[in-house]
N, C-alpha and C positions, 0 to 999 in steps of 0.2 A: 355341816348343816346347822344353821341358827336354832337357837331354841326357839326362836318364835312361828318360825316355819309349821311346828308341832305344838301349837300353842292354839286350841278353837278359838273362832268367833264368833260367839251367838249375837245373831239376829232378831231381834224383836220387834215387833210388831208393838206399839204400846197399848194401841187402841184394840184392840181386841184380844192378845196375847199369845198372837200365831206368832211361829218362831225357829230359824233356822240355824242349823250348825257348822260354819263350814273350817276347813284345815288349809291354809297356805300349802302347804305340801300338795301338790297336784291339783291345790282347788278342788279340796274332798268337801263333798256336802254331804255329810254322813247322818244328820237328822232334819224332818221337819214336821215340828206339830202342829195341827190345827189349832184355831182356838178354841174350839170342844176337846183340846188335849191330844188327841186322837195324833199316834206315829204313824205318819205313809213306809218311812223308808225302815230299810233291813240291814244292819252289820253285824257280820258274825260274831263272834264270843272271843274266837282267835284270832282276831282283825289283829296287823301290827300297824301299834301307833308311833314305830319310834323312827318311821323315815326307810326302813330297811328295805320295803319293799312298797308297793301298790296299796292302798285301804282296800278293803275285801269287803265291799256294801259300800249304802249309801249310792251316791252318784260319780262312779266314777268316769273323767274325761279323758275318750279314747282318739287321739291324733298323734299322727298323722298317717296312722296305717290299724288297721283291724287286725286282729293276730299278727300271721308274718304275711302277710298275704302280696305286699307291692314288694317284701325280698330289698327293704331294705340291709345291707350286712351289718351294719354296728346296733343297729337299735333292737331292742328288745316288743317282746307280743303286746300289740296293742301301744305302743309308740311310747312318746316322751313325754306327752302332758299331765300323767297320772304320775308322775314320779321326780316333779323337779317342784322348787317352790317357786309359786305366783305371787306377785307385788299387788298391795290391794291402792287401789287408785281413785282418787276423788272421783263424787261424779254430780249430778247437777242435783241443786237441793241438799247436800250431803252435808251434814255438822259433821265433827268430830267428837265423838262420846268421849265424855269429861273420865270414866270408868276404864275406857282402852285407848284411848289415842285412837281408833281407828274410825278414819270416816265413813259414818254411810247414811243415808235418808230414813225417816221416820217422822209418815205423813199420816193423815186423816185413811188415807187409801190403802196404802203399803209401808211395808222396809226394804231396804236394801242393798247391796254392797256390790264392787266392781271390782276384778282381780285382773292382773295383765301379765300376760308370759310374752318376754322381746327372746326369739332364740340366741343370737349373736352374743346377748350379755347374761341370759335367767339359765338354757338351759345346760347343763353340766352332766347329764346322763341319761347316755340312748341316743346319741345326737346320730345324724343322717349317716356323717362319717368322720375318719379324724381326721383331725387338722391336719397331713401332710397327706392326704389324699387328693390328688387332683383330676381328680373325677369328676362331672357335671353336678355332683351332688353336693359339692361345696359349693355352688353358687347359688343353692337353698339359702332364705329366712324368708321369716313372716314374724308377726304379731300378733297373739291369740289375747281377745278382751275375753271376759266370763261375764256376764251380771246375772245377780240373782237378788229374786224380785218376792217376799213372803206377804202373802194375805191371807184372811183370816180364814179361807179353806180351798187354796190355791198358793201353788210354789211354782215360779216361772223361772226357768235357766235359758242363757240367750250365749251362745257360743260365737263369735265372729272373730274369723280369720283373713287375715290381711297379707297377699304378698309381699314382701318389701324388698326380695331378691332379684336377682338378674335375668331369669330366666322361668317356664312357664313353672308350677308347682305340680304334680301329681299329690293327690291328697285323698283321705279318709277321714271322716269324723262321728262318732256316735257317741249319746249317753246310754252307759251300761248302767241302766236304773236295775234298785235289787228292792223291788217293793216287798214292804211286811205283810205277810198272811196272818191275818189271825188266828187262833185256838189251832196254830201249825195242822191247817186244812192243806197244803200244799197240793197232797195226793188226793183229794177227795175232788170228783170231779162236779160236784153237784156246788161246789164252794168255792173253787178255782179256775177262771178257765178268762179264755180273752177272747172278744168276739169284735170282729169290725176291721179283721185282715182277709177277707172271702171278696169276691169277684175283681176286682183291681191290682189282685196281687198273686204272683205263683210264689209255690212253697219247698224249699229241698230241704228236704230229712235228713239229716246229719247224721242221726243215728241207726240210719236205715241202710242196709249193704249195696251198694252202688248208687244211693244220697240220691233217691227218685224227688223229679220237680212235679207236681199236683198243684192244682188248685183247689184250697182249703173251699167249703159249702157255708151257705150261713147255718145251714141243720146242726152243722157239728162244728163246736168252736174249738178252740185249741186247749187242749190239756196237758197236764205233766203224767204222761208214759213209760215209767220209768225214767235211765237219764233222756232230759228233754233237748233237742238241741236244733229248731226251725227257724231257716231262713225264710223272710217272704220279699220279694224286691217287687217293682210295680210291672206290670208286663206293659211290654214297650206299645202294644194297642193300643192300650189302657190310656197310658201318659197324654195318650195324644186328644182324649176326649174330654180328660178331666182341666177345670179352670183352674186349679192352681195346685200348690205343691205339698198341700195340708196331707197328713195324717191322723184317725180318729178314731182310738179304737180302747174300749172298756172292758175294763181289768175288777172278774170277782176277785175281793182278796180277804176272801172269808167272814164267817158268822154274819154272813147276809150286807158287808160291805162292799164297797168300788172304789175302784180308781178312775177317771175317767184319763187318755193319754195323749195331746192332743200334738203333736209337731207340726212346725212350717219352718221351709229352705228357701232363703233368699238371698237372690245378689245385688252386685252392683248395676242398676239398669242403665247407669251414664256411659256402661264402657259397652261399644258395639260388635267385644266378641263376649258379652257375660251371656254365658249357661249355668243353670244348676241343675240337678237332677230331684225330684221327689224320692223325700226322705223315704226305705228300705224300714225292716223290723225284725230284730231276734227275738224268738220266745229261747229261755231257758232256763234247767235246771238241772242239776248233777246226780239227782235222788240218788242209790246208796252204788255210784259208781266207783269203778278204782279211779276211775279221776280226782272224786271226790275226798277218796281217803290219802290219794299222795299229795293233797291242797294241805300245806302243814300253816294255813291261817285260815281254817273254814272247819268246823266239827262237822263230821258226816253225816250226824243226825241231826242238821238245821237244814236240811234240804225243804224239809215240811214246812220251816217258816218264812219262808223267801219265796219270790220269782222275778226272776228277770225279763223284764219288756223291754227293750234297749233300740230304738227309735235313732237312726242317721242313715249316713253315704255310707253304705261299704262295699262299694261296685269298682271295679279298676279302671274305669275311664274317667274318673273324677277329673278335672284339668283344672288349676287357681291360673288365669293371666297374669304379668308382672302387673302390680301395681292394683289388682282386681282385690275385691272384700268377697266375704258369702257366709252367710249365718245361720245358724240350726239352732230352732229355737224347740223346748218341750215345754210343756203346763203339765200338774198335776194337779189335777181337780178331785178334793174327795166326795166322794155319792153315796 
């Protein structure tokens, strides 16, 4: 692995002095500050930056599978994107900063930079399968763009994935966002909580003994109960009334702050078998679980200053067409 792979590159915004951080390595966006200064995002203390493993915080990108859940056999939880290096790539408007070599735009509007993972050539670990497998899972690739978009109290990540293989793709996509809570209110539910996943969506409790599906109320939004760990997907009714594929949903993240979390799923409308599904939502946290104490890149007592809203697909009927795109995009709005 290059040292430049682990090498950040801050994003700046010049006109207001909003500004992002991200890592070739996985396409880690591990900060971004307002231009009121103000961190949205959360990496732990014990985060490894040396390529070893996964960045622990920040924004990590989760494809082609959510845990182990499509039973890939070679890849590891949570797939291959979070753990190989991404090529950052021109994109329109883009100089080249005189300070990195590295191109990216910086307008009146925004900043921002474009990364690209080609499987066949970038990815080197966690792949579908090995190379003397001749299983249909060799006839997998695609091409995953990333762009990321800093304004002065807005961070937009825009994930599009491209088949470029022979045959259809089964896929998964989500941003494991780990937003920062302030004055570590995690636990305090008068200061933490996320409202705006109640009637459109059913809910299974992960940490509940036979993982009951509920629909969350608007009365009562979502908090951290001990370890937290809810799925909410859209109920298939649901799908069928709403106009589009938006999710919208506002995150206390203490001392009387917000996040506001906004995602949309889109494909390619040219090809006449393209579907996408409405992006799904994890709320989580570990609070002082034995999960959390066997995480040897996460101190067990930062449960209180993190939460996860982590906004994609993680349904298994996912299907990419040959030749088909489809995009997940988040905003982080601070409020």
């Amino acid at each position: 692995m290059s040292s430049d792979s682990l090498t950040p590159i801050i994003i700046t915004h010049s006109k207001s002095s909003a500004r992002a951080v991200v890592y070739p390595f996985g396409a880690s966006v591990t900060s971004y500050q307002t231009s009121t200064g103000r961190e949205l995002l959360f990496v732990s203390s014990a985060a490894k930056l040396d390529g070893s493993k996964a960045i622990r915080g920040g924004i990590p990108v989760v494809f082609p599978q959510f845990g182990t859940s499509l039973g890939f056999p070679q890849m590891p939880s949570h797939g291959f994107a979070r753990i190989n290096t991404w090529k950052v790539i021109p994109t329109v408007n883009a100089d080249v900063n005189a300070d990195t070599q590295i191109p990216y735009y910086d307008n009146e509007h925004s900043a921002g930079i474009t990364l690209q993972l080609t499987y066949n050539q970038d990815v080197k670990n966690g792949r579908w399968a090995s190379p003397d497998d001749t299983t249909s899972q060799n006839c997998y690739d695609c091409v995953c763009t990333y762009h990321i978009d800093v304004k002065p109290q807005q961070l937009t990540t825009t994930l599009t994935i491209t088949n470029t293989g022979q045959t259809d793709l089964p896929y998964q996509a989500l941003f494991h966002t780990y937003l920062r809570i302030q004055k570590d209110q995690a636990d305090d539910p008068k200061q933490c909580f996320v409202k705006g996943l109640d009637g459109n969506y059913q809910c299974q409790n992960n940490m509940v003994e036979g993982k009951p599906i509920y629909t969350q109320t608007h009365e009562h939004p979502v908090i951290v109960e001990g370890e937290t760990e809810k799925v909410f997907t859209p109920i298939p009714q649901k799908q069928e009334e709403q106009t589009n594929n938006e999710l919208d949903v506002t995150v206390a993240t203490g001392d009387g702050t917000f996040v506001r979390v906004l995602t949309a799923t889109t494909t390619d409308t040219t090809k006449n078998d393209s579907s996408v599904s409405p992006a799904s939502c994890v709320v989580w946290n570990p609070h002082l679980s034995d999960k959390a104490k066997q995480m040897t890149d996460f101190d067990e007592n930062e449960y209180t200053k993190m939460l996860c809203v982590e906004p994609g697909w993680i349904g298994t009927n996912q299907i990419l067409a040959k030749g088909q795109s489809c995009a997940l995009t988040q905003i982080l709005k601070a409020e």
